[in-house]
C-alpha positions in Angstrom: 42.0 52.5 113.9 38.2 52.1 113.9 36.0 55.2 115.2 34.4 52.3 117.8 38.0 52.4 119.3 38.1 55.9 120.6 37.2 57.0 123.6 34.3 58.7 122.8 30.6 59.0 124.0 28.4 56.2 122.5 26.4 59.2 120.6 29.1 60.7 119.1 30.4 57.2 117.8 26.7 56.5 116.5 26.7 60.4 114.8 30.1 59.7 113.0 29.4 55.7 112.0 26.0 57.5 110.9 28.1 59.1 108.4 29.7 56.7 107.3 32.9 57.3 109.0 33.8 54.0 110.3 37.8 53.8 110.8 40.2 56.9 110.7 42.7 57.7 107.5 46.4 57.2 108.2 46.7 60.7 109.0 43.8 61.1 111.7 45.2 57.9 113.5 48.6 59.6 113.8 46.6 62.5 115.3 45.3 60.3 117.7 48.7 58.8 118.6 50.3 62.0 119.1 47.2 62.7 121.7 44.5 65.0 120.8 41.9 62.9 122.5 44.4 62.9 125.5 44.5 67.0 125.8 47.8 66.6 124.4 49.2 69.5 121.7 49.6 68.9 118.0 49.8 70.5 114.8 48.5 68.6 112.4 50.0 69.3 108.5 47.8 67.3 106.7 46.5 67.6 102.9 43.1 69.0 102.1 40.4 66.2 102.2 42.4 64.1 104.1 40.0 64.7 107.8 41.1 67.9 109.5 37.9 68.5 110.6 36.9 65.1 112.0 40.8 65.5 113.7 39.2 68.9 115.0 36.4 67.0 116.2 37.9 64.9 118.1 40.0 66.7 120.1 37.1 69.1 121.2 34.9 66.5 121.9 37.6 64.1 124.1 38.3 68.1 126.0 37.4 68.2 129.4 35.7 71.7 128.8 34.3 73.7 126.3 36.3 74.4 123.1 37.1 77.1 120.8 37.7 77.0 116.7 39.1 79.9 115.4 39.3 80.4 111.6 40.2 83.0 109.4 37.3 84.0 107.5 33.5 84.4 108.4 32.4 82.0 104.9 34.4 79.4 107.0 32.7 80.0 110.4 30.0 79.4 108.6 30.1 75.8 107.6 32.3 75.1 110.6 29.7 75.9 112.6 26.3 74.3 110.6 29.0 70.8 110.5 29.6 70.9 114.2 25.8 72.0 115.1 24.9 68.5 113.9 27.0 66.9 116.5 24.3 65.5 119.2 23.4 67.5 122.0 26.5 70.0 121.4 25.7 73.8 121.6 27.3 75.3 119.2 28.1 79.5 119.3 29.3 81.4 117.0 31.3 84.8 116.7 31.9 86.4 114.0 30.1 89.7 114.3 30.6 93.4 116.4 34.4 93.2 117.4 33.0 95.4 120.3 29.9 93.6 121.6 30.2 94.2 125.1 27.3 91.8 126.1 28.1 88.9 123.9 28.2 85.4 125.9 29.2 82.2 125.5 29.2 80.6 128.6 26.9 77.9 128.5 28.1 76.4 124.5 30.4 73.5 124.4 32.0 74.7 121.1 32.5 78.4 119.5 33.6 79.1 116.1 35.0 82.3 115.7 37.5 83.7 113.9 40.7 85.6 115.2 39.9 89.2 115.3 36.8 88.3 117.6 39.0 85.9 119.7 41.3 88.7 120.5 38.3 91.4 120.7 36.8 89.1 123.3 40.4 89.1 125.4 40.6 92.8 125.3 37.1 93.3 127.0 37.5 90.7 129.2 35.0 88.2 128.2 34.8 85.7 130.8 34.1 82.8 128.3 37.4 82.6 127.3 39.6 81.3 130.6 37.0 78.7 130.6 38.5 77.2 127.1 39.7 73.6 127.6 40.8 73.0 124.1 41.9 75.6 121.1 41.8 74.5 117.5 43.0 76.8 115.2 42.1 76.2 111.3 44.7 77.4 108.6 47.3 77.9 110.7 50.2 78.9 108.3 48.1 82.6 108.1 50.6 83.1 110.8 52.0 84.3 107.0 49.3 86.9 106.4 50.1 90.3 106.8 47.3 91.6 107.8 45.4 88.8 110.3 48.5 86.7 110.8 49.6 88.9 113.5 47.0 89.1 115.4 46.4 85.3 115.2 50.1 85.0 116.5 49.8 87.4 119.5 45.9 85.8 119.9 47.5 82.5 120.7 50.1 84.2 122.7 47.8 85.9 125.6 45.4 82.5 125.2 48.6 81.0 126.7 49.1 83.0 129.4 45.6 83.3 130.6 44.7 79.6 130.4 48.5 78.1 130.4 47.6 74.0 130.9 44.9 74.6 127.2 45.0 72.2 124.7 45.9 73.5 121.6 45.7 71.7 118.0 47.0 73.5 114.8 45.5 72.1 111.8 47.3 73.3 108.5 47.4 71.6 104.5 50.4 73.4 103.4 53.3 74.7 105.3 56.9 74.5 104.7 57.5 75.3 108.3 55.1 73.0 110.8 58.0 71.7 112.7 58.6 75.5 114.0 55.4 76.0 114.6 55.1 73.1 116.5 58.3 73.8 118.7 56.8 77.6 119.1 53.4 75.8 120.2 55.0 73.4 122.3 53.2 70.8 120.4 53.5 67.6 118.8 54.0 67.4 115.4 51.9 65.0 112.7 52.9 65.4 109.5 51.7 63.4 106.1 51.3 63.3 102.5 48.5 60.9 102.7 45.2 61.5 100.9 42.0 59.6 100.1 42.3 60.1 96.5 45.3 60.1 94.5 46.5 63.8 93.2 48.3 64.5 90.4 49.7 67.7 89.3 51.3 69.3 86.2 51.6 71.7 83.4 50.1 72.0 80.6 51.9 73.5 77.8 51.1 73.0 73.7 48.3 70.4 73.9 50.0 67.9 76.6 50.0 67.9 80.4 53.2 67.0 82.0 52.6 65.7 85.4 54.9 64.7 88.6 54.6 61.2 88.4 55.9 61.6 84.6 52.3 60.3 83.4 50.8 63.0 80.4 47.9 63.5 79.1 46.9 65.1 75.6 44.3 68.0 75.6 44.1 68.8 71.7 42.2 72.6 72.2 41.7 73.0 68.3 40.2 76.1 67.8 39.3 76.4 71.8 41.4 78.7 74.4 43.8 76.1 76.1 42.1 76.6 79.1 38.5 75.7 78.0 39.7 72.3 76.4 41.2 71.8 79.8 37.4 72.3 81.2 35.5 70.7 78.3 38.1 67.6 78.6 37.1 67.0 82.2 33.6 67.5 81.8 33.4 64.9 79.0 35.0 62.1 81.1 32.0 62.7 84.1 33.6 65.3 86.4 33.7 69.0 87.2 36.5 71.8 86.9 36.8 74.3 89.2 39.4 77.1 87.5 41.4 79.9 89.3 41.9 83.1 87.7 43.5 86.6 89.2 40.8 89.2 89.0 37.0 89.4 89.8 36.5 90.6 85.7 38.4 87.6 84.2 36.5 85.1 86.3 33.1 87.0 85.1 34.5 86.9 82.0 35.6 83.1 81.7 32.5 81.9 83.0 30.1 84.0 80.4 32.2 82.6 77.7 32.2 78.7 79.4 28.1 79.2 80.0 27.5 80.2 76.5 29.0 76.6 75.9 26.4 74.9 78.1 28.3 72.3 78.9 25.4 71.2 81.4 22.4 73.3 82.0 21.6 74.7 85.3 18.0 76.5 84.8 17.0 76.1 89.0 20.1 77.1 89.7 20.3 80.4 87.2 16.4 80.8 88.3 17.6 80.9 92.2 20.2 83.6 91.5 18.1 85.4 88.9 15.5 86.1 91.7 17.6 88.2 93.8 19.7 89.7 90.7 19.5 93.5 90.5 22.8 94.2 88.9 24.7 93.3 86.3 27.0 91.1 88.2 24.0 88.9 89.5 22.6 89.0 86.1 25.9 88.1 84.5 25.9 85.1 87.0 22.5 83.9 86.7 23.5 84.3 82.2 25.9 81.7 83.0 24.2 79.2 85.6 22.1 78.7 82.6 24.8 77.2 80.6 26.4 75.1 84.0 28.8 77.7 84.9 29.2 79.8 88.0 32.1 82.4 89.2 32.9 83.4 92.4 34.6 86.3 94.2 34.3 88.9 97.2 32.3 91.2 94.9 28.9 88.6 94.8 26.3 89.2 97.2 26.8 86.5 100.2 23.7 84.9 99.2 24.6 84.3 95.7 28.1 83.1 96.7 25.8 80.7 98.4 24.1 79.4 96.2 27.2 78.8 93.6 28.7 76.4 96.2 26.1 74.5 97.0 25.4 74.3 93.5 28.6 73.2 92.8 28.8 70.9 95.8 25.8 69.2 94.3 26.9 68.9 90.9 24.2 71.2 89.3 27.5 73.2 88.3 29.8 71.8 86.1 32.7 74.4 86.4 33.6 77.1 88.9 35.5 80.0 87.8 36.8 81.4 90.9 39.7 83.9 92.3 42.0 82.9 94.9 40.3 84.2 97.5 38.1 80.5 97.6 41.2 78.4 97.9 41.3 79.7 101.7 39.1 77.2 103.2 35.6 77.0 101.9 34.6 73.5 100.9 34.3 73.5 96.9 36.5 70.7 95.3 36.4 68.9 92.0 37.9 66.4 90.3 40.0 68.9 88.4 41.8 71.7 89.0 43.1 74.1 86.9 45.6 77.4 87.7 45.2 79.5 84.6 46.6 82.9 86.1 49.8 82.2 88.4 50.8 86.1 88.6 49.1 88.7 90.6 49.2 92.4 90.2 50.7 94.2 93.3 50.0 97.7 92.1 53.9 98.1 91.1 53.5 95.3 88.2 53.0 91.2 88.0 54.7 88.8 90.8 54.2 85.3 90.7 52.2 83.3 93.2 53.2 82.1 96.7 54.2 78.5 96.3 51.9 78.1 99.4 48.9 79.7 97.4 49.3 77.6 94.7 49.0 74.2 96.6 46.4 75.9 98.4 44.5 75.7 95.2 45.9 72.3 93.9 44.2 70.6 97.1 40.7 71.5 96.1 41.0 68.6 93.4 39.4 65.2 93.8 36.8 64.4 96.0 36.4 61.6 98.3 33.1 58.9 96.9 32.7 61.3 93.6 36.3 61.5 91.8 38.3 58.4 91.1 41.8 60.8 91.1 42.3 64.7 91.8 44.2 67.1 88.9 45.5 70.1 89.5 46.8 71.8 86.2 48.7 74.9 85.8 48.5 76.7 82.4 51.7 77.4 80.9 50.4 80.1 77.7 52.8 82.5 77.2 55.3 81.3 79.8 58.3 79.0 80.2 56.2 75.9 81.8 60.2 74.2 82.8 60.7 77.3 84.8 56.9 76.7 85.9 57.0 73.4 86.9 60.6 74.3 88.8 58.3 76.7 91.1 55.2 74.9 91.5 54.8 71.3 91.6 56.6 69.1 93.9 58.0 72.5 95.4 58.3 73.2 99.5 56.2 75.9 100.3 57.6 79.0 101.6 58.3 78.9 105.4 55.2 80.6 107.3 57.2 83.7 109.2 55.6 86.4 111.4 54.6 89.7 110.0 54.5 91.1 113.6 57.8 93.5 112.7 55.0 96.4 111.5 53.6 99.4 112.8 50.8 99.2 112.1 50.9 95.6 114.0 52.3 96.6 116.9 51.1 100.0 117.7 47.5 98.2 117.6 48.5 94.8 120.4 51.1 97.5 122.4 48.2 99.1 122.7 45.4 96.3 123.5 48.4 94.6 125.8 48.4 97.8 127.8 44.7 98.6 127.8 44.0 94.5 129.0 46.5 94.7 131.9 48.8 92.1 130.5 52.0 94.3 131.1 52.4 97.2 133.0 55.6 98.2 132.3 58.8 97.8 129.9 59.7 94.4 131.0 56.1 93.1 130.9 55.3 94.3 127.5 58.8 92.6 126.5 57.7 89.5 128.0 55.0 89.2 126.6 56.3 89.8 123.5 59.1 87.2 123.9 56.3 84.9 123.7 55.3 85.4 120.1 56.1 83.3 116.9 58.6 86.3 116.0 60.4 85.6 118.9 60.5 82.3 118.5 62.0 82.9 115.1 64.2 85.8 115.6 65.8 87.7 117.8 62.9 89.9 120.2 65.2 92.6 120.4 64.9 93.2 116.8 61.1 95.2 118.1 63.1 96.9 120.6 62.9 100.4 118.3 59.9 99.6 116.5 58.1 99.6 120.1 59.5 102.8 121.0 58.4 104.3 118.5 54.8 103.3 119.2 54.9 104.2 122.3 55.9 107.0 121.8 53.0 107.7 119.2 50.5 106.3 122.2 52.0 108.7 124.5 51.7 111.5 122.1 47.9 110.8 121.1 47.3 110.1 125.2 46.2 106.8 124.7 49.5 105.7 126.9 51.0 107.1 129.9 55.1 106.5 130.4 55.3 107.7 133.8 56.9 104.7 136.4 55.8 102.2 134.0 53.2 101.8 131.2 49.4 102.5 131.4 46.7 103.0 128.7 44.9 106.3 129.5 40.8 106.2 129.2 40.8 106.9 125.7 43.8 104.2 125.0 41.2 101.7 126.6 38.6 103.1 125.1 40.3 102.8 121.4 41.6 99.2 122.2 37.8 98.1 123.2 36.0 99.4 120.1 39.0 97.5 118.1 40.4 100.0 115.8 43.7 101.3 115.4 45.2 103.7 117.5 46.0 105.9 114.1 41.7 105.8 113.5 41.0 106.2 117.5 43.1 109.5 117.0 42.0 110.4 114.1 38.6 109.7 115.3 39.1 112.5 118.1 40.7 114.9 115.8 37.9 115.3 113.4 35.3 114.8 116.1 36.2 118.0 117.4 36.4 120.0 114.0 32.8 118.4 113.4 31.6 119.4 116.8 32.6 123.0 116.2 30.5 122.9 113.1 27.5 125.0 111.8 26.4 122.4 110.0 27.1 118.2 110.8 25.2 116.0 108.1 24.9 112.5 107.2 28.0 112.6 105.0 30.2 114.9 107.6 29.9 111.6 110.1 30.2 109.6 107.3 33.4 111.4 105.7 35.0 111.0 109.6 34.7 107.1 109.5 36.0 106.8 106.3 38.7 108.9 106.3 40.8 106.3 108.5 43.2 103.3 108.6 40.3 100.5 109.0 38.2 101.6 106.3 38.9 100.1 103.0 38.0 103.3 100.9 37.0 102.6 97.0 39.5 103.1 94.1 38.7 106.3 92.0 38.7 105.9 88.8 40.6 108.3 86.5 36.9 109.8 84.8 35.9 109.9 88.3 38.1 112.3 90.1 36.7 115.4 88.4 33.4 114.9 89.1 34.6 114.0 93.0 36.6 117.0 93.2 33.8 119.7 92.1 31.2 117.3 94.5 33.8 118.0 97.2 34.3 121.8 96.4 30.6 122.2 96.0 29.8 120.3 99.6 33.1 121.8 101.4 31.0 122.9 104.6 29.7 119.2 105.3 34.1 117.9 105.5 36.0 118.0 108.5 38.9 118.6 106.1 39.5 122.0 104.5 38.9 121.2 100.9 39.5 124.7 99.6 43.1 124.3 101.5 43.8 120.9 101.2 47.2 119.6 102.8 48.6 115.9 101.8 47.5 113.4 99.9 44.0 114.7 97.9 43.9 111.9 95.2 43.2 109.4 98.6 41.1 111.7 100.1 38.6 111.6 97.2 38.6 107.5 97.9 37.3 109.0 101.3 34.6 111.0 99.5 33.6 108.6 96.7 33.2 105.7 99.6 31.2 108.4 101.9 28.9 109.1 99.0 28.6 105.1 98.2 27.8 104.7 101.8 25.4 108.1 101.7 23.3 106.5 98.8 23.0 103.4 100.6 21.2 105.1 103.4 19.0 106.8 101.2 18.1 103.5 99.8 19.5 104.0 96.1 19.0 100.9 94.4 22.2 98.8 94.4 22.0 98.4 90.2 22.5 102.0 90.4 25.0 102.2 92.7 26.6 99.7 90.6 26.6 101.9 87.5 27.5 105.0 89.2 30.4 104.0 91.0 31.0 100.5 89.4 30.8 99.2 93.1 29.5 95.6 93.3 26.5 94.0 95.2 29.1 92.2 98.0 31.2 95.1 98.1 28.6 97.6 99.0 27.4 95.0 101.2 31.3 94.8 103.2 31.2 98.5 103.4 28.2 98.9 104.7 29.3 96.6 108.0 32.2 98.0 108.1 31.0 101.6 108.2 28.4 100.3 111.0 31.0 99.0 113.3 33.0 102.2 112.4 30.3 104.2 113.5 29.9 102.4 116.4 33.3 102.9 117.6 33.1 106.5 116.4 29.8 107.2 118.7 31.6 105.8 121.6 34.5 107.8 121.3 32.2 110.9 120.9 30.4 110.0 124.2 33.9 109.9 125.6 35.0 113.2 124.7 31.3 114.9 125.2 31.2 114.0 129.2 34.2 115.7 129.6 36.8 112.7 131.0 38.5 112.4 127.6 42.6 112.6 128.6 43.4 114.2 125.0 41.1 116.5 123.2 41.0 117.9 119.9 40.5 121.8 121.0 41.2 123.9 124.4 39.7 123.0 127.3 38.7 126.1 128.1 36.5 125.9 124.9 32.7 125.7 124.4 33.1 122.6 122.2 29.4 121.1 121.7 29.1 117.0 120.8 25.5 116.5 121.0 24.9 117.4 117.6 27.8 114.9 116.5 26.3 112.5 118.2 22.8 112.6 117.4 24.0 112.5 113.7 26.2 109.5 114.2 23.5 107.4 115.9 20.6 108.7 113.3 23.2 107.6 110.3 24.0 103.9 111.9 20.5 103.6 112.7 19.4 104.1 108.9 22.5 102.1 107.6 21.3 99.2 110.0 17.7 99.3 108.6 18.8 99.6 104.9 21.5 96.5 105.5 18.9 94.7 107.3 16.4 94.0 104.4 
């Protein structure tokens, strides 16, 4: 099928002929079949490289109204949105920021990327762009799987549904064991296929010889070389690159120092670029190894560094890409090979292998389409039984994709926003709604039945809910829903709002202690040398905590992750220089970077809830009502500390 065929504006045939797309793969033809150019449904399971995004494309384009592309990460919302922004005389919007931003429009684009958690923020303040959707694509959808986004991406779709019922929807996934369900859940048609531009192999590598699927091998003699960097230097020999997959942010630091010092090809622009804006040891490790043609990548790099390594890599400048798993997620980085040299992950309790899913995740990175003559995609079997590793990796089904929604934490969060966005106003409304979701598509809904009284009952008890003839969200529940935190921070939140508000003396680090001391702040690990020196900081500054250090009741080992992250947060502010933050608290560059964000947004939330409680309409407060509980001070505090943190983050 030739791209002349479809039924597309002359412009947008020129744009894609332009780039040399002339006829449509195997797989994207299907696509077209099965009717996303008609409005029709389909999930699309289709391998990595093999046009997802063209499918994507054309579907929004062919809608007959503006379209939304939700993905899962804000990297990928990114390049999404720069790919589609060159389409001709499309506006492109994109949302990836504030969860809460009231005044955020975008009613005049014809496509917006966002990703899930700002899809469903938008639904619970009642943004008026979204009923206008004609068409929904939703990248990666097997993170139905995740535990922590999947379900809000399930319930997401759900509510889309039922606002805008006749929507297209189109699913786009490379692995899943599952896509037939998902389809069935979706109401969609199904396109599945195997089909890629350029031929993939896999295998294991065990004692000098790869083993792959087809039954081909291939001797790597390492000599005196770590398996793993014959594997690379092999590669790099015959003319390609190797992009290599490790479990920790250290080990992939540590891999590509040793790789650069091989200087397998030189990178000096690219290690000069990075060097520039290098003010810790992590930037300066990287830049050490750009020099010698390597680059690593993790969560921990500053986002302009992680930039840099993948167009760097993209462009060949890199010859080798030591990465955690975290890139295999979506961002576009492949190379001709592959290679899986740590397949267990620690889980806090001890080693479990990797998801099947995960795995091929990272196995369809290799090969790329007018570069690579073939894909490989290698797993290392040192130290392990590689017939028990090929068993579980190659040629294997992924697991099935199943909802996570069966958590409270999951559910006392969309009861909640369900409530608070008038979807269901009473028992049999919230159950229908509910009915609606994957879970209930793959189980029995009554299986929530206790699990949702038992957040309701937690709703009612914080007076975010009201069970009287049916089912209401109270001010604050509203309130709490439209700042997007959990119900456990919003009451939380309140709690130590009005301990701080009946304090002498409400610092920087008091407001800063509140925020952190909840469920949606990811607090830093404290290190066993560490938690001395935290503990006598804490005795020493007990009048600036809500919570009575010299009295402490549960878990004090966590509360001094609160306290380390406040006093991360507090340095920030005060503009200590991020090398020294480093070295202090051994947080890195991206991290404080992520914290800093989140703490902004958590402050956000935290000031409106204050505001709340100061004007006196607040349905639960922390103290008696009959009390001369002042907030001003609280409040002034919490807007002078996000206004800093803004101006420090901002340059």
């Amino acid at each position: 099928m030739d791209v002349s065929d479809l039924s597309l504006a002359p412009k947008f045939i020129e744009h894609f002929e332009g780039l040399g797309i002339e006829s449509l793969y195997p797989p994207q033809a299907a696509a077209v079949e099965a009717g996303i150019t008609r409005g029709d449904r389909v999930v699309a399971a289709m391998p990595t490289a093999s046009g997802k995004t063209l499918v994507a494309q054309l579907a929004m384009l062919s809608a007959d109204g503006p379209a939304l592309y939700v993905v899962p990460l804000r990297a990928l919302a990114t390049e999404k949105y720069e790919t589609f922004s060159e389409l001709p005389d499309v506006s492109v919007g994109i949302a990836t920021g504030d969860y809460d931003a009231e005044n955020e429009s975008f009613d005049e684009d014809d496509i917006v990327v966002a990703t899930s958690e700002k899809v469903d923020s938008a639904i619970r303040n009642g943004a008026s762009w979204v009923e206008a959707i004609a068409c929904v694509v939703v990248d990666e959808v097997h993170l139905l799987n995740a535990r922590g986004r999947g379900p809000t991406l399930e319930v997401t779709l759900a509510k889309l549904r039922r606002l805008v019922p006749d929507q297209q929807l189109v699913a786009l996934s490379a692995t899943v064991g599952n896509a037939a369900e998902i389809a069935d859940w979706l109401d969609a048609e199904l396109v599945r296929s195997t089909w890629r531009p350029i031929d993939l192999r896999t295998g294991v590598y065990d004692d000098g010889t790869v083993t792959f699927d087809d039954g081909g091998r291939r001797t790597i003699d390492p000599g005196d070389d770590p398996p793993t960097t014959a594997m690379v230097a092999d590669v790099i020999d015959d003319g390609g690159q190797a992009l290599v997959f490790v479990n920790s942010r250290r080990e992939a630091e540590t891999f590509a120092r040793s790789l650069g010092a091989r200087e397998f090809r030189t990178a000096p622009d690219v290690a000069t670029g990075i060097r520039e804006g290098a003010t810790t040891s992590t930037g300066r490790a990287l830049a050490e190894a750009a020099e010698g043609g390597v680059g690593f990548h993790h969560a921990g790099l500053r986002a302009e560094h992680r930039s840099i390594v993948e167009q760097a890599f993209r462009e060949r400048d890199l010859a080798v890409l030591c990465a955690t798993p975290t890139l295999a997620a979506g961002v576009n980085v492949p190379a001709r090979r592959v290679i899986v040299r740590d397949h267990e992950r620690f889980t806090g309790e001890g080693y479990e292998p990797l998801p099947v899913l995960e795995v091929h995740q990272m196995f369809g990175r290799a090969g790329r389409p007018g570069l690579d003559p073939y894909g490989e995609a290698m797993l290392v079997a040192t130290g392990v039984d590689a017939a028990e590793l090929r068993e579980r990796y190659i040629g294997a089904e992924p697991e099935r994709v199943e909802s996570k929604l069966d958590s409270r934490e999951a559910l006392r969060t969309h009861v909640l926003a369900t409530l608070a966005g008038g979807f269901a106003e009473n028992r049999s409304e919230l159950d229908d709604l509910l009915s609606s979701t994957f879970f209930a598509h793959q189980r029995d809904p009554s299986e929530l039945t206790d699990l949702v009284d038992e957040v309701l009952s937690y709703l009612d008890a914080t007076g975010m809910v009201r069970r009287n003839d049916g089912l209401s969200a109270t001010d604050l529940g509203r309130l709490v829903s439209r700042v997007y935190v959990d119900p456990l921070t919003g009451a939380a939140v309140v709690e130590a709002l009005g301990t701080a508000a009946a304090m002498d003396r409400v610092t920087t680090l008091t407001v800063l202690e509140i925020i952190c001391d909840t469920e949606d702040m990811s607090t830093q690990y404290v290190r066993t040398e560490e938690a001395g020196r935290l503990s006598e900081f804490a005795m020493r500054n007990a009048e600036q905590f809500t919570k009575p250090v010299h009295d402490f009741e549960g878990n004090f080992q966590s509360w001094l992750a609160t306290v380390k992250t406040a006093r991360i947060l507090d340095d920030w502010i005060a503009g200590v220089d991020p090398a020294d933050l480093d070295e202090r608290y051994g947080v890195a560059p991206g991290d404080v970077r992520r914290l800093a964000e989140r703490a902004e947004w958590l402050l956000s939330a935290t000031e409106v809830i204050a505001e709340h409680l100061s004007d006196g309409t607040g349905t639960h407060r922390p103290t008696d009502p009959d009390s001369d509980v002042e907030y001003d001070t609280v409040l002034e505090r919490l807007q002078e500390t996000r206004a800093a943190l803004l101006d420090v983050t901002a340059e």
